[in-house]
C-alpha positions as CSV (number, residue, x, y, z in Angstrom):
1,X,-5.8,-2.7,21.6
2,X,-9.7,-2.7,22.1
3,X,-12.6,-4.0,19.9
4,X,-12.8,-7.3,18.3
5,X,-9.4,-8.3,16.4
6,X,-9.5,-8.0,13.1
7,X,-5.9,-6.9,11.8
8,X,-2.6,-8.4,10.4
9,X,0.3,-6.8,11.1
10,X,3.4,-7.3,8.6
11,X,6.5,-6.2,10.3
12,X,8.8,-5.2,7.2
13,X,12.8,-6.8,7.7
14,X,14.1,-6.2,4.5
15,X,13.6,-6.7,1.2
16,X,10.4,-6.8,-1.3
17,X,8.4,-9.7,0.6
18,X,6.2,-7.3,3.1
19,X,4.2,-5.5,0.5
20,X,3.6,-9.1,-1.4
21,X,2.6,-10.8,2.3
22,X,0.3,-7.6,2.6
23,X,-1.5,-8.5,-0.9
24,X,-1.9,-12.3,0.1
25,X,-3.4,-11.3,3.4
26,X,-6.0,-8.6,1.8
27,X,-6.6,-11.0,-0.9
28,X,-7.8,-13.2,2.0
29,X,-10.1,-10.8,3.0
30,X,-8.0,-9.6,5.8
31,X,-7.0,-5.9,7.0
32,X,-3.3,-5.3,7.4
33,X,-0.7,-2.7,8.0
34,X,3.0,-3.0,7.5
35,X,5.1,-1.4,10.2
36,X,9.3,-1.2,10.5
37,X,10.7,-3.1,13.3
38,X,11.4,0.4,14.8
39,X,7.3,1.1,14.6
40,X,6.2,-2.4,14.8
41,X,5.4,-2.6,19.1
42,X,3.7,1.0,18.7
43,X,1.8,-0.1,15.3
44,X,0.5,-3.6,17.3
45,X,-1.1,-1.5,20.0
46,X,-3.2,0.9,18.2
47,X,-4.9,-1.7,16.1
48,X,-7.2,-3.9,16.7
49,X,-4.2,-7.3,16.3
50,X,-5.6,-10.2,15.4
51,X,-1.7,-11.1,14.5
52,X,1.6,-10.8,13.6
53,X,3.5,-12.0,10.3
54,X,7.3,-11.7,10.2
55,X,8.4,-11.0,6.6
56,X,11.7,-12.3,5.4
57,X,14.4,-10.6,4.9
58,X,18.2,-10.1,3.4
59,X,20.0,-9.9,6.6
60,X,21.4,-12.8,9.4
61,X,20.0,-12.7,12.5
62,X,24.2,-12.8,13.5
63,X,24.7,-9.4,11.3
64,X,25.7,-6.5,13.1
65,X,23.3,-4.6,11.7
66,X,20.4,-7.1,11.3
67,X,16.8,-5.8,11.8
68,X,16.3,-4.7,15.7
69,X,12.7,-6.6,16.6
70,X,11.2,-5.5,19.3
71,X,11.1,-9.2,21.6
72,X,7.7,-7.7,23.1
73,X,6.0,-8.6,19.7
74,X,5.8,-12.4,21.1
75,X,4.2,-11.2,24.9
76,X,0.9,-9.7,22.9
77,X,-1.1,-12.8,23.2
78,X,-2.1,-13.1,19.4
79,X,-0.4,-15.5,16.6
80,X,2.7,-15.0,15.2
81,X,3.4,-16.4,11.9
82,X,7.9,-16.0,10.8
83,X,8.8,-16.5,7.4
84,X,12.4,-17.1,6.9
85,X,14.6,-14.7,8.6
86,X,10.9,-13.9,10.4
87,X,11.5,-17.4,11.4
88,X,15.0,-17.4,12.6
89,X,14.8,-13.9,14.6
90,X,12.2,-15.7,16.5
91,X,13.6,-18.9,17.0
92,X,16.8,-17.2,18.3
93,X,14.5,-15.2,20.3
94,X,12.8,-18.3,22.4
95,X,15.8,-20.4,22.7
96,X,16.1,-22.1,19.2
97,X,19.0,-22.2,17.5
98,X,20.1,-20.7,13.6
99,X,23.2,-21.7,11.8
100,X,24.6,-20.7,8.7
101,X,23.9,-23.4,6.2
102,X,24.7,-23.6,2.1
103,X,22.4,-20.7,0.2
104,X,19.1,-22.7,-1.0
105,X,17.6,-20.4,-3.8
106,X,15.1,-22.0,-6.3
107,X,11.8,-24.3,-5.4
108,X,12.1,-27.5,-3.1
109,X,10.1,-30.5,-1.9
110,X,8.8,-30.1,1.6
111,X,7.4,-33.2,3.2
112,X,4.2,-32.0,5.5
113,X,4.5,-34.4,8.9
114,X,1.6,-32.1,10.7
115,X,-1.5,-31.3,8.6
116,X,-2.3,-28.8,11.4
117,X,-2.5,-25.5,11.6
118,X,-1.2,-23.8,9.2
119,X,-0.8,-27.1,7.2
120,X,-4.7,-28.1,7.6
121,X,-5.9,-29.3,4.4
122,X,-2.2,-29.9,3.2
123,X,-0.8,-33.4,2.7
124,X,2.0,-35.0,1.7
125,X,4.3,-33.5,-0.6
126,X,4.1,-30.1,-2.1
127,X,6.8,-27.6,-3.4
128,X,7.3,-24.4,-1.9
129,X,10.3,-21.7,-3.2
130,X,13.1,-21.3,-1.1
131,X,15.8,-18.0,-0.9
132,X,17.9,-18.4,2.2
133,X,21.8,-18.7,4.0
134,X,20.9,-19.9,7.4
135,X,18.4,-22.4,8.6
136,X,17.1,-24.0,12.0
137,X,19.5,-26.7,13.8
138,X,17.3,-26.7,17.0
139,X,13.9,-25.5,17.3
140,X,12.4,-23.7,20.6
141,X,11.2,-25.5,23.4
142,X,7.5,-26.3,22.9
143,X,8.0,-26.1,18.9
144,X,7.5,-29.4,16.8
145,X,7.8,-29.8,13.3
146,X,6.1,-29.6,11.1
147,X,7.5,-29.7,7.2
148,X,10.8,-30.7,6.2
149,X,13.1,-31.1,3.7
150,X,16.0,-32.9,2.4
151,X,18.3,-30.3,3.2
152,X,16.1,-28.5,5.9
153,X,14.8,-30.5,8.7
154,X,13.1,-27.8,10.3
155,X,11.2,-26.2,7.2
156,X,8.2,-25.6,9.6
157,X,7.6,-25.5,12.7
158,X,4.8,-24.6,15.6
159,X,4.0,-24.3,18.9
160,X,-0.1,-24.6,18.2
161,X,-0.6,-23.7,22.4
162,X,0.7,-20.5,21.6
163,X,-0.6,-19.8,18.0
164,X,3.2,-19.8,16.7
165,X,4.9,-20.8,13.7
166,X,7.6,-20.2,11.6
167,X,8.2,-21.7,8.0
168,X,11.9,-21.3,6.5
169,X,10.0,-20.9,2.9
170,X,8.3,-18.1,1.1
171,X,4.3,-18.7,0.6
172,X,3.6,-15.0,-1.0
173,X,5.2,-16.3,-3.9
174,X,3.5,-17.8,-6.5
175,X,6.3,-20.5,-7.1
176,X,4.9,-21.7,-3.4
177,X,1.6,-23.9,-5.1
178,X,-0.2,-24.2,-2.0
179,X,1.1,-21.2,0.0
180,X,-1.7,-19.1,-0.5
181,X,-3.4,-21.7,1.3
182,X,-1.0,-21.7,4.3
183,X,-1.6,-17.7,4.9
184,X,-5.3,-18.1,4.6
185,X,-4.7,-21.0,7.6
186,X,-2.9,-18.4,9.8
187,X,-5.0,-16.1,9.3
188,X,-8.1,-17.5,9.2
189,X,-7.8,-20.8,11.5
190,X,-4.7,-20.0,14.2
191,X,-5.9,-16.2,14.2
192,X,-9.4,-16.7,13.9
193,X,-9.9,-14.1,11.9
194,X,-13.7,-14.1,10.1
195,X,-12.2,-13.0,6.2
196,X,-14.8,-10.2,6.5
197,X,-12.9,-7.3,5.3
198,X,-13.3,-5.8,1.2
199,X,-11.0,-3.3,-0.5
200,X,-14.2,-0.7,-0.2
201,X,-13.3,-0.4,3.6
202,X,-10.6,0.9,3.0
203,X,-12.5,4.5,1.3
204,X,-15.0,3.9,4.4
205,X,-12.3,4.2,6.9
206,X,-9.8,6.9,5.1
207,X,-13.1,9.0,4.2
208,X,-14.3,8.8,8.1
209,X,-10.5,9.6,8.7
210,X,-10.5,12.5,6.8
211,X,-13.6,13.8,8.3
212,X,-12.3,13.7,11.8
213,X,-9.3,15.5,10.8
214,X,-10.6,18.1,8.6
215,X,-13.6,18.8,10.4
216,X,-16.7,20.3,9.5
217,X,-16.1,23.4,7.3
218,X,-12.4,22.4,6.5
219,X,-10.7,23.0,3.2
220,X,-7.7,20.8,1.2
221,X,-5.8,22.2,-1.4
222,X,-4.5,19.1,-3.7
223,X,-1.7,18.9,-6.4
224,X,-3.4,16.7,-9.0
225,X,-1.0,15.5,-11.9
226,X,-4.0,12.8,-13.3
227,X,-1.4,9.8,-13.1
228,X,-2.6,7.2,-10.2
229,X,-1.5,8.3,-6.9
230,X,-3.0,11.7,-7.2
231,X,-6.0,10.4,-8.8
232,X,-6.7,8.1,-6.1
233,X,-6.3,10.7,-3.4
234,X,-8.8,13.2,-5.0
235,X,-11.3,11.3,-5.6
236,X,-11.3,9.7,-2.0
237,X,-10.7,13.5,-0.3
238,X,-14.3,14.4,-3.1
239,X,-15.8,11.4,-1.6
240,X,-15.0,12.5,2.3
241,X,-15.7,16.6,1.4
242,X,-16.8,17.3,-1.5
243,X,-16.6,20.6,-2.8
244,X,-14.4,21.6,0.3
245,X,-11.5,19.9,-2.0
246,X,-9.6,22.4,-4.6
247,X,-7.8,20.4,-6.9
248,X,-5.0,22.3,-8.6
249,X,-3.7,21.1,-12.3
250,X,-0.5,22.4,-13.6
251,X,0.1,22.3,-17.5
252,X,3.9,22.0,-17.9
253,X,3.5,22.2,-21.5
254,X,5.5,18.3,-20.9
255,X,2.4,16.5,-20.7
256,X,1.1,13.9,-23.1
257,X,-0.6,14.6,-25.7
258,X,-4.6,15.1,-24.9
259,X,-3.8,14.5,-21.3
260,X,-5.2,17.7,-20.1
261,X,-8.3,17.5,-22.0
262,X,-8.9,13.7,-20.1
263,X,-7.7,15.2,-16.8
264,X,-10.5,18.0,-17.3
265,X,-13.1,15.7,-18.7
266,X,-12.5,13.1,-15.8
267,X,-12.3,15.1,-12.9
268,X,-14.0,18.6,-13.1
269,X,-17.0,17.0,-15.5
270,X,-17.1,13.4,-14.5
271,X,-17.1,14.1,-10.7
272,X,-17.6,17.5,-10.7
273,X,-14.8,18.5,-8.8
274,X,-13.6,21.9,-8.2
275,X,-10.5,22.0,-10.2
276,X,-8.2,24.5,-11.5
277,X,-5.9,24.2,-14.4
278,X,-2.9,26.4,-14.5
279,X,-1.4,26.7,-18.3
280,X,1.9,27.3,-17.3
281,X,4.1,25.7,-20.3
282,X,5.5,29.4,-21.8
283,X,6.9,29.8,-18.2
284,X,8.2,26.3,-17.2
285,X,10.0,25.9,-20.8
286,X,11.5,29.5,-20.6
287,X,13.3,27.5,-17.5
288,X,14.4,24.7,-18.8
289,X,16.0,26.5,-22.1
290,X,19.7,25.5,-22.7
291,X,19.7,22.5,-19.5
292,X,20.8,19.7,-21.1
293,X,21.7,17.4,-17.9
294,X,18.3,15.2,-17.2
295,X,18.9,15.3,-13.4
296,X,19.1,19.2,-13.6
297,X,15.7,19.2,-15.9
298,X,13.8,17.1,-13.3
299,X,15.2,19.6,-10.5
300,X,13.8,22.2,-12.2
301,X,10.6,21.2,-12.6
302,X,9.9,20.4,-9.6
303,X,10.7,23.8,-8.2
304,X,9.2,25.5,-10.4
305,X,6.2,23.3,-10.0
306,X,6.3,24.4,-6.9
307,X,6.4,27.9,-7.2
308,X,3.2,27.6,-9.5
309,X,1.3,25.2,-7.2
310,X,1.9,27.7,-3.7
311,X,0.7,31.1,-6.0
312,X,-2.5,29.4,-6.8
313,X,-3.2,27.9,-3.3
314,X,-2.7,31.2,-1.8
315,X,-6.1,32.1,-3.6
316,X,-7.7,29.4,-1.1
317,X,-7.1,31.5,1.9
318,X,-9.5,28.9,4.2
319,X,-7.8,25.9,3.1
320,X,-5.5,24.6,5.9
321,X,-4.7,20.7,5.1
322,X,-2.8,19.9,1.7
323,X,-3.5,16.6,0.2
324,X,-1.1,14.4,-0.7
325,X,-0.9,11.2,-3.0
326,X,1.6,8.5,-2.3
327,X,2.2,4.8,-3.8
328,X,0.4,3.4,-0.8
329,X,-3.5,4.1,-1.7
């Protein structure tokens, strides 16, 4: 790591909650990046961490084939924040102790004993959603609690010295009321993190990326279909290179009706990119003639999309990087 810390990293175990931690965290004006256990120790050291999160997950930390964290994570000397299984893997990891308990699934009543931390600003009562099998029965040396339950006397816990904690709960969710709250305390009290950090840096940095890797005088070659992903892509690669980006449309003669025409308008007038439409509907409809299966139809668009997309890139004989849009811009 070098340069001031700045980053969250999410490690992903399971499930949909990594992604909706990621969008709390950049709502709080904080960078992140979400990394597989497998990628997690390699991820953490070429960032700038300012800390970890610990998403939940489906598994038990007593499943043969739960999640394999890397223990490292917790040696890094930054703030490491579990949520449930998060929670439990790291527990078990520093001595605590997890047993299987009666699944709690719905929203609960936690009782906040420490308004510390993660709990600064947070009193009393508040209710928080809860979707696990296993809970805490003993928490690591050096932890104390910090929230509890009813039914779960260690629904939070820290070690403030080292910046950990662990919350058997799910704050990215809206059916926690003040869990936003608690994220913006990790990250911006127990990390330290200044909240500095827009959407827009995310163009700055992928268009200085780009620039690195593409170089001076280097050409892309894009497929754009107009729907989001590849939308998004193009006009971020126009932004980094301008008219060193071919953008290649192919007219399936599937498309919705006026959707060339807007694809056109937008991109080759509106930003004035260099874009080629290919009207190739006589040719992909002669393929799909008589396929009936729906499976077989989308195979055979796709190669044949293919086939259309690498004739007309051959025509850009100094392009050597092909753009690519995915869900994650």
């Amino acid at each position: 790591m070098s340069g001031k810390p700045h980053g969250i990293l999410v490690v992903d175990l399971g499930a949909q909650y990594a992604q909706l931690i990621a969008r709390r965290v950049r709502e709080a004006n904080t960078w992140c990046e979400i990394a597989p256990p497998s990628k997690a120790l390699e991820t953490a050291k070429n960032m700038e961490l300012g800390g970890i999160i610990l998403s939940g997950g489906p598994s038990s930390v007593y499943d043969e084939d739960a999640p394999v964290v890397p223990g490292e994570l917790l040696e890094l000397g930054v703030p490491v924040l579990g949520i449930c299984y998060g929670l439990q893997w790291m527990a078990q990891q520093l001595d605590g102790r997890v047993e299987p308990g009666e699944r709690e699934f719905g929203r609960a009543s936690i009782s906040v004993l420490k308004s510390e931390g993660i709990f600064v600003d947070i009193h009393g009562q508040t209710v928080v959603w809860m979707s696990h099998g296993d809970q805490l029965s003993a928490a690591p040396p050096g932890f104390e609690v910090y929230a509890r339950t009813e039914t779960c006397p260690f629904a939070a816990i820290g070690d403030s010295s080292r910046g950990f904690f662990g919350i058997q709960f799910h704050p990215e969710v809206t059916h926690s009321v003040r869990g936003r709250e608690i994220l913006e305390n990790f990250v911006h009290r127990v990390c330290g993190l200044t909240g500095d950090w827009r959407p827009e840096s995310i163009v700055e940095s992928e268009t200085r990326k780009v620039r690195e890797q593409v170089g001076e005088n280097g050409e892309i070659v894009l497929g754009l279909s107009g729907g989001v992903d590849s939308s998004v892509a193009a006009v971020m690669l126009n932004h980094a290179i301008g008219e060193r980006l071919h953008c290649i449309f192919v007219d399936n003669g599937l498309l919705r009706k006026g959707e060339r025409a807007v694809v056109e308008s937008t991109f080759a007038e509106h930003f004035d990119m260099d874009l080629t439409v290919v009207d190739a509907a006589d040719r992909f409809l002669a393929k799909l003639a008589g396929v009936i299966d729906p499976e077989k139809k989308r195979k055979v668009i796709g190669n044949e999309f293919v086939e259309v997309f690498r004739e007309e890139a051959k025509r850009f004989s100094s392009a050597k990087f092909l753009g690519q849009g995915t869900l994650y811009p």
